[in-house]
Structure formats: C-alpha cells, structure tokens
C-alpha positions as CSV (number, residue, x, y, z in Angstrom):
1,X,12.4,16.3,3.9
2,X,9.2,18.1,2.7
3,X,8.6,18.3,-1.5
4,X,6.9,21.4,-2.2
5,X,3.7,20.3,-3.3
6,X,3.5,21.8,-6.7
7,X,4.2,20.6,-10.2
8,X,7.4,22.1,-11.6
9,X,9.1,21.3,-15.1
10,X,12.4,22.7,-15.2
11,X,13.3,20.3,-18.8
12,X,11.6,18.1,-20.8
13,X,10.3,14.7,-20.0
14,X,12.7,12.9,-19.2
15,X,15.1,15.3,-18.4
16,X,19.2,14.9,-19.8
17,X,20.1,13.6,-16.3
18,X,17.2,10.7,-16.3
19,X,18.5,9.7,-19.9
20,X,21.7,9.8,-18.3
21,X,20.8,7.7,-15.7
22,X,18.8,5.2,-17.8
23,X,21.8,4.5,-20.7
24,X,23.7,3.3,-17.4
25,X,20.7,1.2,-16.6
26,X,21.0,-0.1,-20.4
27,X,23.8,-1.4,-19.6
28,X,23.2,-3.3,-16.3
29,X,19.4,-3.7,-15.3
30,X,17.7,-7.0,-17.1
31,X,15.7,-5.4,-19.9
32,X,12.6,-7.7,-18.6
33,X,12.2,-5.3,-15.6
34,X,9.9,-2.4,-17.2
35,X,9.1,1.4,-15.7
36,X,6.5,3.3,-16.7
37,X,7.9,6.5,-17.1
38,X,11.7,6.5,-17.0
39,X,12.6,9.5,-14.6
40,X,14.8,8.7,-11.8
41,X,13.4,10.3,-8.3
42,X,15.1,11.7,-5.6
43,X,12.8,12.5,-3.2
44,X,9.0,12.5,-2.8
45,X,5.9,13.3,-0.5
46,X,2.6,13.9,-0.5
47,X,1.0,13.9,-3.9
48,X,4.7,14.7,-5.6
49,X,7.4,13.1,-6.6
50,X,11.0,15.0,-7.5
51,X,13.7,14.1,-10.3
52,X,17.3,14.4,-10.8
53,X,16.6,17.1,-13.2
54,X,14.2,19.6,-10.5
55,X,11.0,18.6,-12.0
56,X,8.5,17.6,-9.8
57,X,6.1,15.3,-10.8
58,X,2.5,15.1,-9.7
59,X,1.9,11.0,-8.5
60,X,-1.5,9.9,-9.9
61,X,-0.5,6.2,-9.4
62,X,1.4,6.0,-5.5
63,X,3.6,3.3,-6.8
64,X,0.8,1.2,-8.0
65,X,-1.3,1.9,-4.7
66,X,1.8,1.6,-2.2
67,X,2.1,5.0,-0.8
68,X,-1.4,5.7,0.3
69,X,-0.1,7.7,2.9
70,X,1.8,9.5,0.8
71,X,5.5,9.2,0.3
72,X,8.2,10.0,3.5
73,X,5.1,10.4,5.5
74,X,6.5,11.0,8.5
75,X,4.0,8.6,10.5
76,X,6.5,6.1,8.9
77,X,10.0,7.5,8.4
78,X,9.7,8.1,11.9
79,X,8.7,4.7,13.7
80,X,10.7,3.2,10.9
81,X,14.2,5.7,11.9
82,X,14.0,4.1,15.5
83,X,14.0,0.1,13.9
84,X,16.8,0.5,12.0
85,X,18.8,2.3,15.0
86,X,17.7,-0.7,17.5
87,X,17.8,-4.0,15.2
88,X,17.9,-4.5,11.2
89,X,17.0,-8.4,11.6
90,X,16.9,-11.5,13.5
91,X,14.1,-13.5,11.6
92,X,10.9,-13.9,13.5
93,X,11.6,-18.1,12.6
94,X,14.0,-17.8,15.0
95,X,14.5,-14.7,17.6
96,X,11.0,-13.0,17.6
97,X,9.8,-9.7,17.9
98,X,7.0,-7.5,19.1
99,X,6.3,-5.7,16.5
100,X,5.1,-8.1,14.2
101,X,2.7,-9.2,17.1
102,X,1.7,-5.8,16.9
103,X,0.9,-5.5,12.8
104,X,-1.2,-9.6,13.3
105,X,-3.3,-7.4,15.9
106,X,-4.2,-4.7,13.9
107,X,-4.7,-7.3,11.2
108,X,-7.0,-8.9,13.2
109,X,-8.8,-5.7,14.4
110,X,-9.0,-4.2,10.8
111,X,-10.3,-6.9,8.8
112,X,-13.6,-7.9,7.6
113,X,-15.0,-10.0,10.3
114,X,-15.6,-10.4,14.1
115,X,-14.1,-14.0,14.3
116,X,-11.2,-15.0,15.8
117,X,-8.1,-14.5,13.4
118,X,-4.5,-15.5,12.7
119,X,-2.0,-13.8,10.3
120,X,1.5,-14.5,8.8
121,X,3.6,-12.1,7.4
122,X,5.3,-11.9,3.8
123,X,7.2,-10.0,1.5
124,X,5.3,-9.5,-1.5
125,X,1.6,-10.1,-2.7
126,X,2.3,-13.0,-4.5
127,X,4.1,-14.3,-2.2
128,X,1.1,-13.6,0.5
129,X,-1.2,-15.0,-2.4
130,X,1.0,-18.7,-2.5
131,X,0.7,-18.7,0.7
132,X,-3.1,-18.2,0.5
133,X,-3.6,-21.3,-1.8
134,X,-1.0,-23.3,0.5
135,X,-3.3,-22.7,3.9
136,X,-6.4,-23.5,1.6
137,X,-5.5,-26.6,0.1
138,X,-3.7,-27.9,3.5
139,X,-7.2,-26.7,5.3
140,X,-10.1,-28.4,3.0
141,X,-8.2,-31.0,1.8
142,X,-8.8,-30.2,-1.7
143,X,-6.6,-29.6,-4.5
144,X,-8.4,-26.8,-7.2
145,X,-8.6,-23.4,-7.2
146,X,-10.9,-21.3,-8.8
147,X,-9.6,-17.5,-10.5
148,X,-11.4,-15.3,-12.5
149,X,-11.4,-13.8,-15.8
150,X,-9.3,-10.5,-16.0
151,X,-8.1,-11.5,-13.0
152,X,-3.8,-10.5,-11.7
153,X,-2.6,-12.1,-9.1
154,X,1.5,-11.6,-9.1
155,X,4.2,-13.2,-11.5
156,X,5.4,-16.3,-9.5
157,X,4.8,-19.9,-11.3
158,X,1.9,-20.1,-9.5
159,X,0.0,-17.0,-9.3
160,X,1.3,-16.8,-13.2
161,X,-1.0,-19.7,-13.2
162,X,-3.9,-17.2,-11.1
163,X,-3.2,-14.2,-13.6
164,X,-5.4,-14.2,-16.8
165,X,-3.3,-11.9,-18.7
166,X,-0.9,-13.8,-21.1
167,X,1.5,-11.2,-22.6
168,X,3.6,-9.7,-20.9
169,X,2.8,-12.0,-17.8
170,X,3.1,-15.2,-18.8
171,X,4.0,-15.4,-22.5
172,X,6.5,-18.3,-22.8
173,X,7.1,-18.9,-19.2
174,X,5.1,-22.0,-18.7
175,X,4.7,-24.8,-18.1
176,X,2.3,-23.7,-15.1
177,X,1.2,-24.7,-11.8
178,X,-2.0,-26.7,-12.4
179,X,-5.1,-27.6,-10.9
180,X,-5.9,-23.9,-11.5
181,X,-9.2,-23.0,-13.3
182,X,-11.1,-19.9,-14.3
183,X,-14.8,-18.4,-14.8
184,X,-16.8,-15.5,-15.7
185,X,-16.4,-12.3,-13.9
186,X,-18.8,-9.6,-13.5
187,X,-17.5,-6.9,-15.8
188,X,-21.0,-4.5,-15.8
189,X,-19.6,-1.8,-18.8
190,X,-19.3,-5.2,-21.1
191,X,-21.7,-7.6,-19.9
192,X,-24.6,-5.5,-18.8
193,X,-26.0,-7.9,-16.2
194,X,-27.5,-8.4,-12.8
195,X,-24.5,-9.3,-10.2
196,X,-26.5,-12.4,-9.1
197,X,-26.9,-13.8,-12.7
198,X,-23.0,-13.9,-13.8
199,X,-22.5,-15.4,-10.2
200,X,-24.8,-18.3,-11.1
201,X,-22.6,-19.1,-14.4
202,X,-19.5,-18.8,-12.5
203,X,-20.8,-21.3,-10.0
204,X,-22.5,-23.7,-12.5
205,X,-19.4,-23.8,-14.5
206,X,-17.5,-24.6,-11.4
207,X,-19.9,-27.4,-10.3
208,X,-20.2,-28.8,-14.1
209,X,-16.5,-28.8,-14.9
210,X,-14.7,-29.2,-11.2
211,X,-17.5,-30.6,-8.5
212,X,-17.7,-28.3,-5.3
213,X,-16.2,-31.2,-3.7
214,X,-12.7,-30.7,-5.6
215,X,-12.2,-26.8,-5.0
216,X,-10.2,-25.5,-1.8
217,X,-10.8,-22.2,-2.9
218,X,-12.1,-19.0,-4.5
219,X,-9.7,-16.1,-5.2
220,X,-10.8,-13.0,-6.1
221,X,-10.2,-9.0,-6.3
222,X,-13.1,-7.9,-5.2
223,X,-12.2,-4.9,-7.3
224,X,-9.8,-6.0,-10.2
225,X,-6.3,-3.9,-10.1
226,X,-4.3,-4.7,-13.0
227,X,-7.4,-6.6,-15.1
228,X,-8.9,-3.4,-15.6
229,X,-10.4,-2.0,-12.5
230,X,-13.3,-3.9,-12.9
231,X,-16.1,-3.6,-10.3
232,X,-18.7,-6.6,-10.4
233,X,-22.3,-5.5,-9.8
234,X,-24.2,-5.3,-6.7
235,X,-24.8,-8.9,-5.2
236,X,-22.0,-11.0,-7.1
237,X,-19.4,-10.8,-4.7
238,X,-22.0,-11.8,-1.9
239,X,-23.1,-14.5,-4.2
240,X,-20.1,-16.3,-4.6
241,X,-19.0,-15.6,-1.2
242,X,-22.5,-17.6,0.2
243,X,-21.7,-20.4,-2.3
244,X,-18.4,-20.8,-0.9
245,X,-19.8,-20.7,2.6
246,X,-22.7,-23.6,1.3
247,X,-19.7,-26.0,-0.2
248,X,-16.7,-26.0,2.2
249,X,-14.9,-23.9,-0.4
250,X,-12.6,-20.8,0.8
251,X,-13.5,-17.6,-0.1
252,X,-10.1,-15.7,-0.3
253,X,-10.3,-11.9,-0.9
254,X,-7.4,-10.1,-2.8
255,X,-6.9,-6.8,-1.5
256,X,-3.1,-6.2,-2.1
257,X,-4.4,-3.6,-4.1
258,X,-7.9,-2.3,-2.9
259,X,-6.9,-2.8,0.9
260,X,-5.8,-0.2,3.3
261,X,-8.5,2.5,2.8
262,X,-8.3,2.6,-0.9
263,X,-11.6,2.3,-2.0
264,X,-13.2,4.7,0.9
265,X,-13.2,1.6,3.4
266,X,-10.3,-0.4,4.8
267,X,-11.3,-2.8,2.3
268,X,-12.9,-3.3,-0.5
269,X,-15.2,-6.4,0.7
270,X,-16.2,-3.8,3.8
271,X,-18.7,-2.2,1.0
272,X,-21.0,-5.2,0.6
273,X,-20.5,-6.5,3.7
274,X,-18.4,-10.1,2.8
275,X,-16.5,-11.6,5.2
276,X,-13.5,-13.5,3.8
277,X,-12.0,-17.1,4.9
278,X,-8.7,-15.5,4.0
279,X,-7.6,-12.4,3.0
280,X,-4.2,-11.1,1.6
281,X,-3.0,-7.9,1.4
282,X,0.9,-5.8,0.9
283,X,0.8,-2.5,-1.2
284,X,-0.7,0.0,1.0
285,X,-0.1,-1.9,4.0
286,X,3.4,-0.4,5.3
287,X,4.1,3.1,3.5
288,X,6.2,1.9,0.8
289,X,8.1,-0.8,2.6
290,X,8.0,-4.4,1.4
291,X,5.4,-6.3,3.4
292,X,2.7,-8.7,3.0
293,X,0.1,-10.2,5.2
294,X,-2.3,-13.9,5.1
295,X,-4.9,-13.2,7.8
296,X,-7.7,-15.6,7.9
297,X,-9.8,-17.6,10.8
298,X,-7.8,-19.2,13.7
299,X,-9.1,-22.5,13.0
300,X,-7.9,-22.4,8.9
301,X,-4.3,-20.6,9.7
302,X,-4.2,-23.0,13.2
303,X,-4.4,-25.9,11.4
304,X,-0.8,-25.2,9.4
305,X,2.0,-26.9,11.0
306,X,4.8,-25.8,12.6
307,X,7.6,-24.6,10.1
308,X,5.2,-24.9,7.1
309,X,4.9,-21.0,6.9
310,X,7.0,-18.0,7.0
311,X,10.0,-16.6,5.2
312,X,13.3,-15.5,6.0
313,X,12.2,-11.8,5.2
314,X,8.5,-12.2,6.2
315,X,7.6,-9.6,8.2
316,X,10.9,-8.0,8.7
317,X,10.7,-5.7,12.0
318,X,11.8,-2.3,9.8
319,X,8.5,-3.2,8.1
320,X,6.8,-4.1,10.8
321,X,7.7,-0.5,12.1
322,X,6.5,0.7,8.8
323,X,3.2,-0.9,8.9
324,X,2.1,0.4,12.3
325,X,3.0,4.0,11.4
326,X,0.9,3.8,7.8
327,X,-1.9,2.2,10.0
328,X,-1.7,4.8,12.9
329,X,-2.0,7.1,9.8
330,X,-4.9,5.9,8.2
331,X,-6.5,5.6,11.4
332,X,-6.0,9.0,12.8
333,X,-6.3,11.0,9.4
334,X,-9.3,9.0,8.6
335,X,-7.9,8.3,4.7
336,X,-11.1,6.1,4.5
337,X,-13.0,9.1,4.0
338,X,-10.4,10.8,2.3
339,X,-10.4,8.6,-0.6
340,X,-14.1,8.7,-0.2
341,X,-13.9,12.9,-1.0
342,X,-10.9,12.0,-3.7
343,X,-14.0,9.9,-5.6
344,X,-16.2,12.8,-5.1
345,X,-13.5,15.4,-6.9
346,X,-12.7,12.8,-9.6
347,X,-15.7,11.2,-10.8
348,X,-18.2,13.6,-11.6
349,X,-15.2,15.3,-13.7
350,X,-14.9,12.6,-15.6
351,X,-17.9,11.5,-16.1
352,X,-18.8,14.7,-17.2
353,X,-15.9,14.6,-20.2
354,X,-16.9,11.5,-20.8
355,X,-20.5,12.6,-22.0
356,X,-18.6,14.5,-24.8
357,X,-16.6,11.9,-26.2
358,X,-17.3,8.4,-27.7
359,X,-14.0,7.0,-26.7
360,X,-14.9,6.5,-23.2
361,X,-17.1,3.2,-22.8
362,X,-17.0,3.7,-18.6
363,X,-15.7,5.5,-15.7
364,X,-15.2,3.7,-12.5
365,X,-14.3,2.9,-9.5
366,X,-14.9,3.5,-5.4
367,X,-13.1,6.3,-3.3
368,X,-9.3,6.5,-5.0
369,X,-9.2,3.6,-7.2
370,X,-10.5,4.9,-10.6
371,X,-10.2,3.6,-14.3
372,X,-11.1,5.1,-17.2
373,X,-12.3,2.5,-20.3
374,X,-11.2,3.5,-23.5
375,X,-12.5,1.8,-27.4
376,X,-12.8,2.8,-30.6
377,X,-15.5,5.3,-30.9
378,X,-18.8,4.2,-31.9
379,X,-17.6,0.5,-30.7
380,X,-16.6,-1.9,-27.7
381,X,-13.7,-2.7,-29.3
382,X,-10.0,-1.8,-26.9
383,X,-8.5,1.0,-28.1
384,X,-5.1,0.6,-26.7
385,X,-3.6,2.8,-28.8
386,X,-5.7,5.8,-27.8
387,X,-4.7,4.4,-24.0
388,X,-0.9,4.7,-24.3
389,X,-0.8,8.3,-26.4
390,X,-2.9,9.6,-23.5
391,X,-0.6,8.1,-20.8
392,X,2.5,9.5,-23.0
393,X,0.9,13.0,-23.0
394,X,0.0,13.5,-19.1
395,X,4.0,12.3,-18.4
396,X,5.2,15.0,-21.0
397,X,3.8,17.3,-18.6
398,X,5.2,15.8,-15.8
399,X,1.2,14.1,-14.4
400,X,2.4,10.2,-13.6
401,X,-0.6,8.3,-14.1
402,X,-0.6,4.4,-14.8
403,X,-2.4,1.7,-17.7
404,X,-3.7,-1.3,-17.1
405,X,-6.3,-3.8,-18.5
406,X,-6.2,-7.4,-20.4
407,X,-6.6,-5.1,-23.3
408,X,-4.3,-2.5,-22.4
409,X,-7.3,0.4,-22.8
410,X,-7.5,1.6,-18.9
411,X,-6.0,4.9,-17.6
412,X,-6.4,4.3,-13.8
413,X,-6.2,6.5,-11.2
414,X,-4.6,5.7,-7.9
415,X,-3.8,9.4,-6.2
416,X,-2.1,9.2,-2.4
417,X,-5.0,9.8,-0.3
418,X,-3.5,12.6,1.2
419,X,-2.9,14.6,-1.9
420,X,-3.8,18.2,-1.7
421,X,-7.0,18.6,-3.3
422,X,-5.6,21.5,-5.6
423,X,-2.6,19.6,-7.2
424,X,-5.3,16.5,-8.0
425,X,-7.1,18.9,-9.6
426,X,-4.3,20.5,-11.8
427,X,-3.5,16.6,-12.6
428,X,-7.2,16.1,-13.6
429,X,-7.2,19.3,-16.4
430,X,-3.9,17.7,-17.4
431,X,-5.8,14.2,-18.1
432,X,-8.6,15.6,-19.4
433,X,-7.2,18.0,-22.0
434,X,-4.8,15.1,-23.1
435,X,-8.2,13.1,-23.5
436,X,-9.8,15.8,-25.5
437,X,-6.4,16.2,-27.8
438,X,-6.0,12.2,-28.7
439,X,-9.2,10.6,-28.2
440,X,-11.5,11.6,-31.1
C-alpha cells in the first residue's frame, strides 16, 4: 500500500477518532510512555504518514531516524513477507540462521575500517550500547567508562547512568550503575573553540581524575541525537579517537542514531575519517523493525566467551530480513547522497530565516540530521518555551517534526531520505512561518 504523498487535513489536530483512540489508551497504556504528537496512524510511506481521521501527515522526524528508507518501503515489506511465511523464530543461541550471517557481513563491509570485524545482534540501542561496555571492560580489563556532556545513550540502569539528561530520563530512578564518568564535549554554537582544544580538557580531566590506566572506554555520538544535535568541531573527534588509540582505551562510536546514511555517509565517523574499536548502531538499520548491532574488531568481540553474549530476540531473522532489504536500499538508491541533497534544500533555508531573527543561536547539522537552536533573543539563555509552541504549531497543520536538547530548545529535523523534494519543502514553509509567528 502506497500513501499519496501529499499533506491532507480533513479535521483538526488530533482528529475526534485519535482522541477517541487516546481516552482508551488513558485508561490502559502506563502514563510514563510519552508520544509526541498523539494521532494514531494507519498507514505510512515515503515522506507521509496517514491517521484514523484521513489526514495525512508530512514525517519530518522518521520515527526518530528509524525509517530512513521511508515507511513500507517495499525493499523491506517484501524480503520481510517471505520471513514471516518461512520461520517467525528459532533463536540464533540455539538453531541458527543465515540471515543474520548475512546482516554481520554487511556490518562488516559497511563500517568504518578495513580490519577484520565481528558483530552481535540486539534489540534495541541500549541494549547494543550494554553490550558495548560489556565487550570493553571484558577486553581491557578495566572497569570506567568515559560519556560526555549532553550525551543520550538509552534508558536502561546503565546507559541511564551514560545519559546526561536528568529529567525526564533519570529523575528518581537511581541508584545508578557506577564507575561511569563524564567530560566536556565540543558544543561550537556555545563554546566557540578549536576542536583540538576541548579535546585536550576532556582528556586532561580524564587523566587527572580517572588515570588512562582505569578507562575501558570512550563512548561517544559523534553527532549528539537527543542532547541537542551537537556537532563537535573539526579535529575533536580525531583527537580523542588518537588518545584512545595512545592509552589502550576503546573508542566506541554511537551511531544508533547518525548511522545508516543519515548524515550523507553511512556513518557519521566516515566524515573525519575515525575508525572506531566498536561501534553500535539500531534505528535506521532495518526499516523500522527492532534491531541492533555491536560490530567491532575480531580480536575485541573474539575474546568474549562463549554464552556471554546474545539475547533471546537478538537478531531475530524477520529483522534480519528487514535489515538486508533497508541496506540493499540504501545501497542501490544511494540515500548517502540523498541526505547529502536533503542538507542542501534545508540548510541554506534556514539559515537564511535565521539571519532575520534573534531567537535562532545556530543551525546545524550534516546531510538529514538538522537542529535548530533556539534562546531568548538578544541572549544564550534556552528558550524552551519558544521550542515547544513552535513544535505545537507545525503539528496543528499536520508537519511532525521532533524536540530535543538537555535544555529542551532544539527543533530537529530528521526527514526520510527518500522524501519527495516538494513535500519537504511544503514542511519547511510550514516550519518557518511557525518560526516567524512565535519566535520574536
């Protein structure tokens, strides 16, 4: 089934059959599981998502970066069809398959890095980004780990623990997971400085307050998702990477949700050239189904013993079958350039309206992954307020676009990378004249 690729409102938003819908989740769903914008979908693709009430919705957010090959894509219903009609499940831990052979190889082939490679297969980032700090502290020997400011990493104990944001992630669910410590990230619209120079405090805060000696490992987004969408400057990324390589520390990359062509390469540490010990990655990886991936060198992921990884779930062969279709798709669609032409249509647009207002302290972002900073005009300071009316606006007229931030000020922009160029562009006049009405 084939959504016509147009934004239609036929009622308000939400219409009388979403409110419907969500009095009867009232009554049943935990009230701790959130949704942005509460209209209940019936079908999707492309660049548009469909109600229970006829309206179709243009998708600025892809499920938070899930659907980058758009939604149904048939690359994946197919492959996907054909699973469920041969076998649902056997667990790979004890009857194994081919295709998740097939997903570790084009793990291994995708990326960063020529080394030989190993992957295992999850369920969900955090649970790929556990498994991440398992491998490293069984591999060095070592107990810390170091996060960054700003930083999200899931809503386990332990990648709580990873996250930087308290409220609403961790606010009165510790105590944590511990041996878990945090520096400085490069945030260039607040700090202003050289890549290389935040690097060096990060490091000599590490080496003053931990010792090289005690960390197993380095996690970091090389472009921060939920944080803000906060790109470090040229050189820090490299910087902390070589520092890693000079100590016996892991550098593990987090690319749940920059990975799988995203950014305009098939991942975000591709752009400065930084190879990774380990690197996780789910979201984009199988078209919307749940899967998650650890890939790393074969001598780190080798040295885990039998039994001490996997999953019940992990790497489940209908996702499996998912996966290779949303690869195939990226691959023969190149959506690494496509996000790459989505950045060219979005960026000068709104850098441009940005010019005109004092609200916007900095557009950003590579290829489809784009946030928009807003303060208090004439200031630095958050201007979360501003943020959510914005957000509010673009859903009344039926544009799904996301938040983020530690302070709750980002708009960000996460567009299917096969979204017709036309509807992006009726999203973007949406976004901007909701900018022009509320942020003064």
């Amino acid at each position: 089934m084939t959504t016509t690729q147009a934004r239609v409102l036929r009622t308000e938003i939400p219409g009388p059959n979403s409110r419907e819908l969500q009095r009867r989740r009232d009554a049943t769903v935990a009230a701790g599981v959130a949704s942005v914008l509460p209209v209940y979908i019936t079908e999707a693709s492309g660049g548009v998502l469909q109600d229970v009430d006829g309206n179709s919705l243009i998708d600025l957010g892809s499920g938070i970066a899930v659907t980058n090959v758009g939604n149904a894509a048939p690359e994946v219903v197919e492959p996907v069809r054909r699973q469920v009609a041969e076998f649902t499940h056997t667990c790979f831990m004890v009857t194994p398959y081919e295709n998740y052979l097939q997903v570790c190889e084009e793990l291994a082939a995708l990326t960063p890095g020529d080394h030989e490679k190993r992957s295992a297969l999850f369920n969900s980032g955090a649970e790929a980004v556990e498994n991440a700090v398992k491998i490293a502290r069984r591999a060095t020997g070592r107990p810390a780990v170091v996060a960054f400011d700003h930083a999200y990493h899931g809503r386990t104990n332990l990648t709580m623990a990873l996250t930087a944001k308290s409220v609403p992630y961790k606010h009165g669910f510790g105590p944590f997971a511990p041996e878990i410590y945090r520096v400085p990230m490069s945030y260039p619209a607040r700090d202003g400085r050289p890549g290389e120079q935040v690097a060096r405090e990060a490091v000599e805060r590490i080496e003053k307050q931990l010792g090289a000696d005690q960390v197993a490992a380095v996690l970091i987004e090389p472009i921060q998702g939920e944080g803000g969408f906060i790109e470090p400057a040229p050189g820090f990324l490299p910087a902390i990477a070589q520092w890693c390589r000079d100590n016996g520390v892991l550098f593990v990359a987090d690319e749940i949700q920059t990975g799988f062509c995203r950014t305009g390469a098939w991942f975000a540490c591709d752009h400065e050239n930084v190879v990774p010990d380990l690197i996780t990655t789910a979201k984009g990886i199988a078209g919307g189904l749940p899967l998650a991936a650890v890939t790393g060198r074969a001598d780190l992921m080798d040295a885990m013993p039998p039994s001490s990884l996997g999953g019940t779930y992990g790497g489940n062969p209908i996702a499996c079958a998912g996966a290779l279709g949303a690869i195939r798709a990226m691959r023969e669609q190149d959506l690494a350039a496509a996000a790459r032409a989505i950045g060219d249509l979005v960026l000068p647009r709104l850098r441009a309206l940005a010019e005109d207002t004092d609200a916007i302290l900095d557009v950003r972002g590579r290829g489809a992954m784009i946030g928009i900073e807003f303060v208090k005009p004439g200031t630095t300071e958050p201007d979360p307020e501003t943020t959510a009316r914005i957000a509010k606006a673009c859903h009344a007229q039926g544009v799904v676009i996301l938040t983020c931030g530690t302070y709750g000020n980002v708009i960000r922009l996460l567009p299917p990378l096969v979204i017709d160029h036309a509807l992006l562009s009726e999203g973007l006049t949406v976004l901007e004249e909701a900018i022009r009405e509320h942020a003064r």
